[in-house]
N, CA, C and O atoms as a Tripos MOL2 file, in Angstrom:
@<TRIPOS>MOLECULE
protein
  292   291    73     0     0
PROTEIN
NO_CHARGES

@<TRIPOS>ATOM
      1 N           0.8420   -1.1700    0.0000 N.3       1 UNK1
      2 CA          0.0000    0.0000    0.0000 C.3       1 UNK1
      3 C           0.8920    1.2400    0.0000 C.2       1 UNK1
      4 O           1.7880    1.4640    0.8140 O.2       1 UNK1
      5 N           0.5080    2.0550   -1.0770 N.am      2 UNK2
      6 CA          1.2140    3.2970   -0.9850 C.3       2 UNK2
      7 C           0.8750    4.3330    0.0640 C.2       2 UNK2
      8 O          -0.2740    4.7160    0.2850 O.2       2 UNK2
      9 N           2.3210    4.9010    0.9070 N.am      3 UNK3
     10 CA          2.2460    5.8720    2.0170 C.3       3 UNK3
     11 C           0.9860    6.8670    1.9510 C.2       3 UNK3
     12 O           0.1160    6.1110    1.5200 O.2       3 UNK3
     13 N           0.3500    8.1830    2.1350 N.am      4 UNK4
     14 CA         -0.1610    8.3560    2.2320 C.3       4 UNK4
     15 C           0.4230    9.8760    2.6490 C.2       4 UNK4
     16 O           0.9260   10.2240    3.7180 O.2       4 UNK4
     17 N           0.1520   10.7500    1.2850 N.am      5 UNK5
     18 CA          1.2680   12.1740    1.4710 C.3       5 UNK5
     19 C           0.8240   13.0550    2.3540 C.2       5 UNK5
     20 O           1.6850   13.8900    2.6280 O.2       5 UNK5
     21 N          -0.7240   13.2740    3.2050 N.am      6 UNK6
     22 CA         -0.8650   13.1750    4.0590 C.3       6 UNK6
     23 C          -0.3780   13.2770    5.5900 C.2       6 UNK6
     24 O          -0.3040   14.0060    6.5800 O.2       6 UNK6
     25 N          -0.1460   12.2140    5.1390 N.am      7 UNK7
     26 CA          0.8090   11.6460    6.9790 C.3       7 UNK7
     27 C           2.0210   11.7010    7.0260 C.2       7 UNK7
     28 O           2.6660   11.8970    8.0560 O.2       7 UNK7
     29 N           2.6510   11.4700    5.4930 N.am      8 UNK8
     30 CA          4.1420   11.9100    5.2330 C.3       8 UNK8
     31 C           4.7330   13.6310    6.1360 C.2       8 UNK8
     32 O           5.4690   14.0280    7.0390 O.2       8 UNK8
     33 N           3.4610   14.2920    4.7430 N.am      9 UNK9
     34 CA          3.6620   15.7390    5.4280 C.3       9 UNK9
     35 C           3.2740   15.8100    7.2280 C.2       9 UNK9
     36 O           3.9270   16.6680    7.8220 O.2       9 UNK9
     37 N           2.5090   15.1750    7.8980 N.am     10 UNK10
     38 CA          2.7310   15.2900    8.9650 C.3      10 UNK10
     39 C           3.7800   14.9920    9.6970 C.2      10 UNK10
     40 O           4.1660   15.7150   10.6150 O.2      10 UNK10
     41 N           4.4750   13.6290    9.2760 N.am     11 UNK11
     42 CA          5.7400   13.0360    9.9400 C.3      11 UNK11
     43 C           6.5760   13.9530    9.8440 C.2      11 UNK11
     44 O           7.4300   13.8520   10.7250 O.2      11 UNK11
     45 N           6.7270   14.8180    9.1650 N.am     12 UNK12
     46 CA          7.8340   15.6570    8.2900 C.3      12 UNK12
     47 C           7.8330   16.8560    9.3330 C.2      12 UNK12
     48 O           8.7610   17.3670    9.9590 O.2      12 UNK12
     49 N           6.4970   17.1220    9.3040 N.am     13 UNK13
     50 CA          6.4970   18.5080   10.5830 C.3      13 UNK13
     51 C           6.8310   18.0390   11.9790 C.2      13 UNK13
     52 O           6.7610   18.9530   12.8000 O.2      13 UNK13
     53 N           7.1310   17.0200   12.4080 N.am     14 UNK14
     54 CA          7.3180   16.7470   13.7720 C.3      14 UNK14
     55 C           6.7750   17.6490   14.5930 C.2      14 UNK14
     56 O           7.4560   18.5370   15.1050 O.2      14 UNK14
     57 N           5.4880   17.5120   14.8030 N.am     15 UNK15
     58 CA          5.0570   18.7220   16.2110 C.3      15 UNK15
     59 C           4.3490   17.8370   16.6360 C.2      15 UNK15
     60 O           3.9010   16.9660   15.8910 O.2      15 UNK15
     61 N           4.0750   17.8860   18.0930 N.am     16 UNK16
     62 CA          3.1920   17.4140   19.0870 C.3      16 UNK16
     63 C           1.6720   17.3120   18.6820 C.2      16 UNK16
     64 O           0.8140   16.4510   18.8740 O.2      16 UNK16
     65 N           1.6820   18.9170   17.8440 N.am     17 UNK17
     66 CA          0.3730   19.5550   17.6100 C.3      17 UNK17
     67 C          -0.5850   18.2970   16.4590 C.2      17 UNK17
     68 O          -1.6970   17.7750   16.5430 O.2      17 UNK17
     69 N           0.4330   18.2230   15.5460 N.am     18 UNK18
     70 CA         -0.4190   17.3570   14.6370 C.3      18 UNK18
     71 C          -0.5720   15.4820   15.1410 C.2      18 UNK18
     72 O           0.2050   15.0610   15.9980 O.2      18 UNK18
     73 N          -1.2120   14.8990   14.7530 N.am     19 UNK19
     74 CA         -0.9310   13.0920   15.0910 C.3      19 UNK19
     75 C          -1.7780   12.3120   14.1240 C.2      19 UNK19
     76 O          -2.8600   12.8110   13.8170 O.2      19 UNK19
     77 N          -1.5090   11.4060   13.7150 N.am     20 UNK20
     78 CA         -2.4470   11.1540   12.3910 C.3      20 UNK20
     79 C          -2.8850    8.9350   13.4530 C.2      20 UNK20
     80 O          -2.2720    8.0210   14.0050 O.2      20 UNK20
     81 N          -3.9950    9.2490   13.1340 N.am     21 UNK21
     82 CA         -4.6590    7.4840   13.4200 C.3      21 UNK21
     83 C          -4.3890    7.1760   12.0480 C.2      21 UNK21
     84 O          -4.6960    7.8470   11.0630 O.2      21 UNK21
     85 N          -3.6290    5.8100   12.1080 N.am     22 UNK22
     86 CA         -4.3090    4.7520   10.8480 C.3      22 UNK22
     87 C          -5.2890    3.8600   10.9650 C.2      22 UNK22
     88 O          -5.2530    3.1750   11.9870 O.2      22 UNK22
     89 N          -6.3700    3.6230   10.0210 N.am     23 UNK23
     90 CA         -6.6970    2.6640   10.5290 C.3      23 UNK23
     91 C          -6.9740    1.9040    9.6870 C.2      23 UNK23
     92 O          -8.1190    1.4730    9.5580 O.2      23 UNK23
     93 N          -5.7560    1.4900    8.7460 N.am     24 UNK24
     94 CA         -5.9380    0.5520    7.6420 C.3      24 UNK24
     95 C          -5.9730   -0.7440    8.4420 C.2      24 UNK24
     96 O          -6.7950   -1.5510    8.0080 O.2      24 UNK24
     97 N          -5.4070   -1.0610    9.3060 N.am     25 UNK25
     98 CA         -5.7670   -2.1470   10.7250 C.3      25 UNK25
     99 C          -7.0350   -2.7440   10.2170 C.2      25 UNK25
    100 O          -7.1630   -3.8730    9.7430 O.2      25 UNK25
    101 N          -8.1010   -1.6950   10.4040 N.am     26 UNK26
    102 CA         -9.4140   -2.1570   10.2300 C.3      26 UNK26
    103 C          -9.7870   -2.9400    8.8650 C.2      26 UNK26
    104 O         -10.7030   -3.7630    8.8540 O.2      26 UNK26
    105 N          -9.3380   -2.7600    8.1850 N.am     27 UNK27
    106 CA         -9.7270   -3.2450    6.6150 C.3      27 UNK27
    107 C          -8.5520   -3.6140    5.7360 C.2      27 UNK27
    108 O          -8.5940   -3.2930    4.5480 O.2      27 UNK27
    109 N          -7.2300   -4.4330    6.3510 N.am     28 UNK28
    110 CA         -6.5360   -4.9740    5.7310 C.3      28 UNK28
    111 C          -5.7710   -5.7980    6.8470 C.2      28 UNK28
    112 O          -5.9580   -5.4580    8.0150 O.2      28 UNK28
    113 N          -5.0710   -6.6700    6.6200 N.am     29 UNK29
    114 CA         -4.2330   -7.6770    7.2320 C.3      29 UNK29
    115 C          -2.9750   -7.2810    6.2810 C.2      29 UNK29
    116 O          -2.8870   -6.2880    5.5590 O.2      29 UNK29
    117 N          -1.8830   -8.4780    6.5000 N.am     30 UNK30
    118 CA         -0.6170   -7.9930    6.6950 C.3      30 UNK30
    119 C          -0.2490   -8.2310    5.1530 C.2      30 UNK30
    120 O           0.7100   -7.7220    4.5740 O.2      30 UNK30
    121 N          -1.2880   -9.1860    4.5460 N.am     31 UNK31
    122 CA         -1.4150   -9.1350    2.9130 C.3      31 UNK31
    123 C          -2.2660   -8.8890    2.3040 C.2      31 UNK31
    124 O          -2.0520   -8.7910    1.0950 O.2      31 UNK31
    125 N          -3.5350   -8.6830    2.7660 N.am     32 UNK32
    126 CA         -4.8750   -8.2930    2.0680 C.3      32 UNK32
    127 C          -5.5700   -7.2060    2.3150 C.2      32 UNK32
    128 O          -5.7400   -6.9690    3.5110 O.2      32 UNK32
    129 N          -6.0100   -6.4950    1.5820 N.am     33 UNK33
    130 CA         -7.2790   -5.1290    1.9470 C.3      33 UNK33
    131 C          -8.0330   -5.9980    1.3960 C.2      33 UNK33
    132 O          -7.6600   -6.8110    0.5510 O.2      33 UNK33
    133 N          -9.3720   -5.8620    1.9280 N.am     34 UNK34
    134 CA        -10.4520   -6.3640    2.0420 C.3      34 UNK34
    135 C         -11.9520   -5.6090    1.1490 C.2      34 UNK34
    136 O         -12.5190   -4.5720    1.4950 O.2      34 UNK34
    137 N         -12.1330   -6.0440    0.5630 N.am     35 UNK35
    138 CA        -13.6410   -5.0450   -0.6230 C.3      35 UNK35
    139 C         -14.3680   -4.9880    0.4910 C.2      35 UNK35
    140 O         -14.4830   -3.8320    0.8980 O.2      35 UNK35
    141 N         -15.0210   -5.9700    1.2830 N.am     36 UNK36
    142 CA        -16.3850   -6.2120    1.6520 C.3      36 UNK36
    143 C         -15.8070   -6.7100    3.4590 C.2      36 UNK36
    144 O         -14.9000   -7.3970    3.9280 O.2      36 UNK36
    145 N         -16.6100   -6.1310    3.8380 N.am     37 UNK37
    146 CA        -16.2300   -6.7380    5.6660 C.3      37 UNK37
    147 C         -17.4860   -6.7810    6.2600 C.2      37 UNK37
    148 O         -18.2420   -5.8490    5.9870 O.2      37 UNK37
    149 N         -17.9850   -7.8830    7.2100 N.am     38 UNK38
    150 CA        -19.0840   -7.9340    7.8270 C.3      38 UNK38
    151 C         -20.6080   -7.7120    6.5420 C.2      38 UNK38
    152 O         -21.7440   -7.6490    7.0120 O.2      38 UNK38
    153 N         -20.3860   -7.6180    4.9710 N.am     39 UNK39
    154 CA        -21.7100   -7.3810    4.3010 C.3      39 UNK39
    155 C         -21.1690   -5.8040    4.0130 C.2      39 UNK39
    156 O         -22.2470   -5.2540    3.7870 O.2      39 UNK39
    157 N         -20.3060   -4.9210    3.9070 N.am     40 UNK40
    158 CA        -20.3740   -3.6010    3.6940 C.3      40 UNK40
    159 C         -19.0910   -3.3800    3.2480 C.2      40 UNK40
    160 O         -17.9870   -3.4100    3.7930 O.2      40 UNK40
    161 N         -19.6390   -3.0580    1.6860 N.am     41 UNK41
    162 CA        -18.5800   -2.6330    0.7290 C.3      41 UNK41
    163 C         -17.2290   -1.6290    1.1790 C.2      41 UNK41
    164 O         -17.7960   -0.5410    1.2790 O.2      41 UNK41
    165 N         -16.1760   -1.4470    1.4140 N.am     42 UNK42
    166 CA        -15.1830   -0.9420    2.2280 C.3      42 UNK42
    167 C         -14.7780    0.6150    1.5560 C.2      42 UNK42
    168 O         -14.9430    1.6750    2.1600 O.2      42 UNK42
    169 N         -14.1580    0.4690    0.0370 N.am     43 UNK43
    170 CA        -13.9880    1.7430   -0.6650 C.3      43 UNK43
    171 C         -15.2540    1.7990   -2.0170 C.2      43 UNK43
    172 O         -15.6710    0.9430   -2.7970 O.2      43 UNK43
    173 N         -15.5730    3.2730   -1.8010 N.am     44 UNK44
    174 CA        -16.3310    3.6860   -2.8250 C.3      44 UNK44
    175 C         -15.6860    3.8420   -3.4460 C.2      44 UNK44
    176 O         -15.9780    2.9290   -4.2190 O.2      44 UNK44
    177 N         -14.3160    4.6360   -4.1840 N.am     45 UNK45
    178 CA        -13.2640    4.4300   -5.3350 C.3      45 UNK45
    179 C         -11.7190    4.3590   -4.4500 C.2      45 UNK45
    180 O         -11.5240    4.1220   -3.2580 O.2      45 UNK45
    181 N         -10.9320    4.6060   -5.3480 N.am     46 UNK46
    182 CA         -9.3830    4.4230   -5.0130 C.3      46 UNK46
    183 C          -9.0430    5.2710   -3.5580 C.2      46 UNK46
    184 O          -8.1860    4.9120   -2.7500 O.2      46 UNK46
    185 N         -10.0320    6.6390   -3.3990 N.am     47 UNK47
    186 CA         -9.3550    7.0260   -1.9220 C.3      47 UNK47
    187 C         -10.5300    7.1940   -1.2030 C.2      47 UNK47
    188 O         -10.4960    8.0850   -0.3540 O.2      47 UNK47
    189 N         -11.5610    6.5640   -1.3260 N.am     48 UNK48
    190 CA        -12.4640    7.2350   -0.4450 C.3      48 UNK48
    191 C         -13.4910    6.0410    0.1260 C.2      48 UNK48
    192 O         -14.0420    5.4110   -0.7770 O.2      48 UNK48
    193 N         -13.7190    5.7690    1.0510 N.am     49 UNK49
    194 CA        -14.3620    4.3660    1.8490 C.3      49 UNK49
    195 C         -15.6590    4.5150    2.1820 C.2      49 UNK49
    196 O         -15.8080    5.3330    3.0900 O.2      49 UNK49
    197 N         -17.0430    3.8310    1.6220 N.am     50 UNK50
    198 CA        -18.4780    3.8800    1.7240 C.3      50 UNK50
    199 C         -19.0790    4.5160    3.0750 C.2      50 UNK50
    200 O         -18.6080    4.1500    4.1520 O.2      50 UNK50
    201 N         -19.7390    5.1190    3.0440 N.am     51 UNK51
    202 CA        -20.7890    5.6750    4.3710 C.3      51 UNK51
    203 C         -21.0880    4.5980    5.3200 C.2      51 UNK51
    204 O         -20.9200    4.5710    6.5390 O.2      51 UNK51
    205 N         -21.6020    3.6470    4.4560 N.am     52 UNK52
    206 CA        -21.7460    2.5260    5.1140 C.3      52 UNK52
    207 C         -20.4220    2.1950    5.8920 C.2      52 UNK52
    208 O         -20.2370    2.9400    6.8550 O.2      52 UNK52
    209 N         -19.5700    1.3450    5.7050 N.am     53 UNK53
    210 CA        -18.5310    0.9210    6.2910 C.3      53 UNK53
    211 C         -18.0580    2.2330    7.2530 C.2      53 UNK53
    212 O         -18.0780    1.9300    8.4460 O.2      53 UNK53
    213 N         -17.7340    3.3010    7.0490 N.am     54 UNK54
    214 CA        -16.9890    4.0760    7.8670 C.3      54 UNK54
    215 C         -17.8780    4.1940    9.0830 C.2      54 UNK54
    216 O         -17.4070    4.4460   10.1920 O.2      54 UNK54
    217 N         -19.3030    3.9890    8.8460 N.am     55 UNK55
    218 CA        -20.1000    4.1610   10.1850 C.3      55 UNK55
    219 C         -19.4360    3.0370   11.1360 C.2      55 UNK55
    220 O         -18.9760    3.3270   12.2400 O.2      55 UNK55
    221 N         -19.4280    1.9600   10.7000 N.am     56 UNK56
    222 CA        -18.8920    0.3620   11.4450 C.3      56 UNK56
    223 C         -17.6020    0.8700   11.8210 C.2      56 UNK56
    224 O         -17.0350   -0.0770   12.3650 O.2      56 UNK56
    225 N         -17.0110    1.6470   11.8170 N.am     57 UNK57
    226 CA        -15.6040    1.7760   12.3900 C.3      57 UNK57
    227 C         -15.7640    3.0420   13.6870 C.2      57 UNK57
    228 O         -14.8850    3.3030   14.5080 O.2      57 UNK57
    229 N         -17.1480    3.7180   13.5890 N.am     58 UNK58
    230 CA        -17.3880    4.6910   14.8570 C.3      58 UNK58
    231 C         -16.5500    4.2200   15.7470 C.2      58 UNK58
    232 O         -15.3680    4.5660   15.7440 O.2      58 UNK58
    233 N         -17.1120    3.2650   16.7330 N.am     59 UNK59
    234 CA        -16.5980    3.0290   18.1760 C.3      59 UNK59
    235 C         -15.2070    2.7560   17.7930 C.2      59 UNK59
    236 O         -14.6000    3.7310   18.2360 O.2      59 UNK59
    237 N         -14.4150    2.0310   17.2570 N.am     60 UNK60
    238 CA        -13.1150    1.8150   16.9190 C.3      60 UNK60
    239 C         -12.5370    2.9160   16.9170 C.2      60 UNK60
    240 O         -11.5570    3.1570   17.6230 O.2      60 UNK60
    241 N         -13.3490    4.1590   15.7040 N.am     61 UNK61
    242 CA        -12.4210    5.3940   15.7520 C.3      61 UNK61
    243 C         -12.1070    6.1270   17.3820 C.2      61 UNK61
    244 O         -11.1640    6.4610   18.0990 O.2      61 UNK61
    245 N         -13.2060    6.1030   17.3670 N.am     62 UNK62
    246 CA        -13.7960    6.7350   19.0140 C.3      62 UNK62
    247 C         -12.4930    6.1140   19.8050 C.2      62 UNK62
    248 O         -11.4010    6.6770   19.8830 O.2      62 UNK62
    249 N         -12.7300    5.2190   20.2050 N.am     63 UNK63
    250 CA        -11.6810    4.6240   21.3350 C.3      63 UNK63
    251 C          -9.4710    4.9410   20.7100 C.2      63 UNK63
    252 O          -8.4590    5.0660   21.4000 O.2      63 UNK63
    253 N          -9.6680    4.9440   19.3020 N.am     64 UNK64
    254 CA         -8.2320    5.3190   18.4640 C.3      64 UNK64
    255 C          -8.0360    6.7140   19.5690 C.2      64 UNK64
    256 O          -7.3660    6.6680   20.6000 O.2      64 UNK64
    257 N          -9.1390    8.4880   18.8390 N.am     65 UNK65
    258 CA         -8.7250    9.5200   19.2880 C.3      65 UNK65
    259 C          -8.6050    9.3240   20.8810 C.2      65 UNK65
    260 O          -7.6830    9.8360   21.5150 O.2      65 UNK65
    261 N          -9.6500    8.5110   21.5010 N.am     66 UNK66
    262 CA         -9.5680    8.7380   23.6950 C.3      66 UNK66
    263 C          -8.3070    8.6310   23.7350 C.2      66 UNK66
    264 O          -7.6570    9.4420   24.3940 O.2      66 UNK66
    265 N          -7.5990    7.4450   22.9310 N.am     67 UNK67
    266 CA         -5.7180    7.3420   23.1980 C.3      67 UNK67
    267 C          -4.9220    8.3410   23.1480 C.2      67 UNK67
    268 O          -3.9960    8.7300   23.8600 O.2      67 UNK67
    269 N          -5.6580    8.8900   21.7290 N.am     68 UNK68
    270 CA         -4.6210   10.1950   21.2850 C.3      68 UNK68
    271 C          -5.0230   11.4130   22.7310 C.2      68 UNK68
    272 O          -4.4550   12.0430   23.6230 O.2      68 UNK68
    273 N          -5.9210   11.2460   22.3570 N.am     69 UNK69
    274 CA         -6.5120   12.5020   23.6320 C.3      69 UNK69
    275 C          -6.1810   12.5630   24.7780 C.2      69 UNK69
    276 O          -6.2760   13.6110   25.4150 O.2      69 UNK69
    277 N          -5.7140   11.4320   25.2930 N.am     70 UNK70
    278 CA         -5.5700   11.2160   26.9290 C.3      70 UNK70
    279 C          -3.8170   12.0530   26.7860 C.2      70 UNK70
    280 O          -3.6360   12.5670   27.8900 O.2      70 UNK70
    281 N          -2.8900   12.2650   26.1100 N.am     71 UNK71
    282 CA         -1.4930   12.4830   25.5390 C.3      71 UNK71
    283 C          -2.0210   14.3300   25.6950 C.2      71 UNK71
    284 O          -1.1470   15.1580   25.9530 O.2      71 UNK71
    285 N          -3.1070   14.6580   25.5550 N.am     72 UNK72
    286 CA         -3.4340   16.0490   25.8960 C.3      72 UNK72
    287 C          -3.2810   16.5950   27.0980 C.2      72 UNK72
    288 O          -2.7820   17.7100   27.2420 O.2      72 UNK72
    289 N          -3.6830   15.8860   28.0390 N.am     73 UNK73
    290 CA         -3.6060   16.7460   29.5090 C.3      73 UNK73
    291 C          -2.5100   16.9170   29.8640 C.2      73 UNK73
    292 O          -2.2880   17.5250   30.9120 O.2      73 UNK73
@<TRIPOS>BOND
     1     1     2 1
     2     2     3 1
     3     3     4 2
     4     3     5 am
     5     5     6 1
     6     6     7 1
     7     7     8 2
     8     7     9 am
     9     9    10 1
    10    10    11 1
    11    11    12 2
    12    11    13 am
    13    13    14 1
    14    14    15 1
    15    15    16 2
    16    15    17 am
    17    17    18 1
    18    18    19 1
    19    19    20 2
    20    19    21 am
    21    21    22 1
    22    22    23 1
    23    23    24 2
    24    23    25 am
    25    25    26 1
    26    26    27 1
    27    27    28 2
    28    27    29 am
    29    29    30 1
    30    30    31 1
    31    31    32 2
    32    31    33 am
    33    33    34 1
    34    34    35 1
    35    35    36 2
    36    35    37 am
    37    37    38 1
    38    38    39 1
    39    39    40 2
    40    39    41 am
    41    41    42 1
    42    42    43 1
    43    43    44 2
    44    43    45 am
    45    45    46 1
    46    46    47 1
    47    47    48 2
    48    47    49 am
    49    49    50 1
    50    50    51 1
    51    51    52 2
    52    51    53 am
    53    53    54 1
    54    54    55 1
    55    55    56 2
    56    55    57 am
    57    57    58 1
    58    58    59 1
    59    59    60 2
    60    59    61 am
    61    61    62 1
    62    62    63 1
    63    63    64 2
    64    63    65 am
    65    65    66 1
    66    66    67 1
    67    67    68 2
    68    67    69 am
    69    69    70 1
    70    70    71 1
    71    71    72 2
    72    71    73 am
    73    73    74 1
    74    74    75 1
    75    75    76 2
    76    75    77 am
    77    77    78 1
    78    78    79 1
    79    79    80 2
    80    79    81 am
    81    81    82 1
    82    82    83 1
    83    83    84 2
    84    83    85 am
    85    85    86 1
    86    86    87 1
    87    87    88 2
    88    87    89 am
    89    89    90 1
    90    90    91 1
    91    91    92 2
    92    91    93 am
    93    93    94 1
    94    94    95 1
    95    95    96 2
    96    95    97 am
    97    97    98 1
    98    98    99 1
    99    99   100 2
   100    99   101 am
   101   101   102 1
   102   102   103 1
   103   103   104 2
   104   103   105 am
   105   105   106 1
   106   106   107 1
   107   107   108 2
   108   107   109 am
   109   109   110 1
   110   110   111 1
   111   111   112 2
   112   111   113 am
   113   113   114 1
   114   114   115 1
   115   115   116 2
   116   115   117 am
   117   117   118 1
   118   118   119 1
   119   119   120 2
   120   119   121 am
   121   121   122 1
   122   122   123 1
   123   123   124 2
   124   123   125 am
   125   125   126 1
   126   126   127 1
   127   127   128 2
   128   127   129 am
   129   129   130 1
   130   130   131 1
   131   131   132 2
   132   131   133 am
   133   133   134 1
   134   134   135 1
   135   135   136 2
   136   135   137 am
   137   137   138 1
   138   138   139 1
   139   139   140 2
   140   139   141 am
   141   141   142 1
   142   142   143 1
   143   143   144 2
   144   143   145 am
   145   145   146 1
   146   146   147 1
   147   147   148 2
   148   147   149 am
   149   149   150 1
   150   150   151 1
   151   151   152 2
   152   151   153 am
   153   153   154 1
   154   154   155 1
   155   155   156 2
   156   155   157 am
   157   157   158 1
   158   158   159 1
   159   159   160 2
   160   159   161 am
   161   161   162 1
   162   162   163 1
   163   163   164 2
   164   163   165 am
   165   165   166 1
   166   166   167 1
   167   167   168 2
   168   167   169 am
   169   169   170 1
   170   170   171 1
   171   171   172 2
   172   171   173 am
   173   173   174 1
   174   174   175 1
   175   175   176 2
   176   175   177 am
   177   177   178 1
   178   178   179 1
   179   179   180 2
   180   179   181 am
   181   181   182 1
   182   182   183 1
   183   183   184 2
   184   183   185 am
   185   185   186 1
   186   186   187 1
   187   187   188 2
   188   187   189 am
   189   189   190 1
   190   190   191 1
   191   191   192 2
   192   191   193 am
   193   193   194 1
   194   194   195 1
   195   195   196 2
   196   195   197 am
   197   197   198 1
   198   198   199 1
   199   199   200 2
   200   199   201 am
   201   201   202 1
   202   202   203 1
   203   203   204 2
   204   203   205 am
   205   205   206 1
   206   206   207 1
   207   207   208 2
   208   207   209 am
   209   209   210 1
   210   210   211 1
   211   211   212 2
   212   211   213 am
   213   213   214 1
   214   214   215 1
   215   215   216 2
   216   215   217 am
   217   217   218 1
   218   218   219 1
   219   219   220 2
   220   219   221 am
   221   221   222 1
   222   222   223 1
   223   223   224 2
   224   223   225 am
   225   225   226 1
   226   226   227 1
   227   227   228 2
   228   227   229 am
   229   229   230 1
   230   230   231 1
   231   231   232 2
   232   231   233 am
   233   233   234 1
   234   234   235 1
   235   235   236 2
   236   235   237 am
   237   237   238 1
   238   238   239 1
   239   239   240 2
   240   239   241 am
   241   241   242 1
   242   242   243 1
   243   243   244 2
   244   243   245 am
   245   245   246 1
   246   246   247 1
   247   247   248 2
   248   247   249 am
   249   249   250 1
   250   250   251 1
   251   251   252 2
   252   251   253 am
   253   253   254 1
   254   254   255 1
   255   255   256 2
   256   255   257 am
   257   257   258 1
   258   258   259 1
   259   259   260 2
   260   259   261 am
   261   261   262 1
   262   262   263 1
   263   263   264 2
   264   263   265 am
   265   265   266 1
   266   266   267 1
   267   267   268 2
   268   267   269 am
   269   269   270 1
   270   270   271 1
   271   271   272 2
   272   271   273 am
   273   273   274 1
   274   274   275 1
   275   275   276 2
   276   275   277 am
   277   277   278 1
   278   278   279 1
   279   279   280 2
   280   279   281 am
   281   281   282 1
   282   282   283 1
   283   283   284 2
   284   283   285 am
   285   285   286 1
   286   286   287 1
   287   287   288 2
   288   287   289 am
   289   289   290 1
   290   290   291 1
   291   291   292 2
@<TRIPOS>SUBSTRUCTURE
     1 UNK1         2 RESIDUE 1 A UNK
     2 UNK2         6 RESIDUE 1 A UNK
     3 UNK3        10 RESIDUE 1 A UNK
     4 UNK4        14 RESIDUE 1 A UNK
     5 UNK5        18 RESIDUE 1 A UNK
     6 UNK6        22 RESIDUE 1 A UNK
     7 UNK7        26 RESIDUE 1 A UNK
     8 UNK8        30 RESIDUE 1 A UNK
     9 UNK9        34 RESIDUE 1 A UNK
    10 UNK10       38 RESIDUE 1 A UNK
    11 UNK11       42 RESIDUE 1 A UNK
    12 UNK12       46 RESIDUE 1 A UNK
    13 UNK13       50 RESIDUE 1 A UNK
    14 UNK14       54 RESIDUE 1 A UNK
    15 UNK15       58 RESIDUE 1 A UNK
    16 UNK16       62 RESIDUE 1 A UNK
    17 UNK17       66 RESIDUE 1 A UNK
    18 UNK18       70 RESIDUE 1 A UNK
    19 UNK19       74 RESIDUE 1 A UNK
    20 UNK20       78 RESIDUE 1 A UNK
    21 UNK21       82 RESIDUE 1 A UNK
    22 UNK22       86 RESIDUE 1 A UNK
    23 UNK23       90 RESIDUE 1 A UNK
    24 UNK24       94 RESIDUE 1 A UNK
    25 UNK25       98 RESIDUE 1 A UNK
    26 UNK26      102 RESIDUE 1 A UNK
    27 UNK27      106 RESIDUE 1 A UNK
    28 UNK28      110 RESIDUE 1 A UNK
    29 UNK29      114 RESIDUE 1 A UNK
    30 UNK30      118 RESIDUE 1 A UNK
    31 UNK31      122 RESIDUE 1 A UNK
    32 UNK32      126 RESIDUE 1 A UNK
    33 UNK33      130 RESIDUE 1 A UNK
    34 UNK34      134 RESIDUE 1 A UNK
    35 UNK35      138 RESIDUE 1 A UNK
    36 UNK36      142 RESIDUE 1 A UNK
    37 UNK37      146 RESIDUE 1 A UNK
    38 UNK38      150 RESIDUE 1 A UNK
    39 UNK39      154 RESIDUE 1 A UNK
    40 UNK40      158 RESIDUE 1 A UNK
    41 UNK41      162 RESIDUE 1 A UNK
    42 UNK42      166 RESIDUE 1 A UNK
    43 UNK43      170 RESIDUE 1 A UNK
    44 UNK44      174 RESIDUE 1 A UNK
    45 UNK45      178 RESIDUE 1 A UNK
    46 UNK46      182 RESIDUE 1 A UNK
    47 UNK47      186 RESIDUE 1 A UNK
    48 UNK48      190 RESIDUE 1 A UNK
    49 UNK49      194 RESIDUE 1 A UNK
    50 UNK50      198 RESIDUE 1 A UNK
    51 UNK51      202 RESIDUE 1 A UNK
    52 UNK52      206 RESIDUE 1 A UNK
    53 UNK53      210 RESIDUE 1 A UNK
    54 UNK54      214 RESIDUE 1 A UNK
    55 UNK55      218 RESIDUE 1 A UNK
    56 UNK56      222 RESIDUE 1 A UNK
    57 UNK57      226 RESIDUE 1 A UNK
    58 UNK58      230 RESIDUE 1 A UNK
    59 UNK59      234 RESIDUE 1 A UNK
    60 UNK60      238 RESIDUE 1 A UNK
    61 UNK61      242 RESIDUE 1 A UNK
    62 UNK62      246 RESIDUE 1 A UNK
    63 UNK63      250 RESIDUE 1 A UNK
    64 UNK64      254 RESIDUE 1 A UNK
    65 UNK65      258 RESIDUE 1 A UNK
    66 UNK66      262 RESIDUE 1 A UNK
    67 UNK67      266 RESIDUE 1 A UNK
    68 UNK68      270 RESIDUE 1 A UNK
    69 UNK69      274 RESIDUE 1 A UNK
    70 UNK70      278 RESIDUE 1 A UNK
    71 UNK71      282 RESIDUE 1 A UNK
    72 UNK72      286 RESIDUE 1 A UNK
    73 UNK73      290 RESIDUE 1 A UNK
């Protein structure tokens, strides 16, 4: 999977301020991205992932930022 210029440019700025979640975790293993998970199509085209599916990753995201967030106080 190609990097993601994105997160590059974030790595690049090294500040506290910025932090990027991945969460290709969710929809790929260590050789496969996955079309379809649980019945719900994963990407609508090359960069952008169905309404459907991104809802199924709420609580996942949710609990990703509490990590990042708790690094705030």
């Amino acid at each position: 999977m190609d990097r993601d210029a994105a997160v590059v440019a974030a790595d690049r700025l090294n500040s506290p301020r910025i932090q990027v979640l991945d969460l290709t975790r969710y929809f790929c293993s260590t050789a496969d991205c996955f079309p379809v998970i649980g019945g719900a199509l994963v990407h609508k085209d090359l960069h952008h992932m169905t309404a459907v599916f991104v809802t199924t990753l709420g609580p996942f995201l949710l609990k990703d930022v509490n990590a990042l967030a708790s690094s705030w106080r």
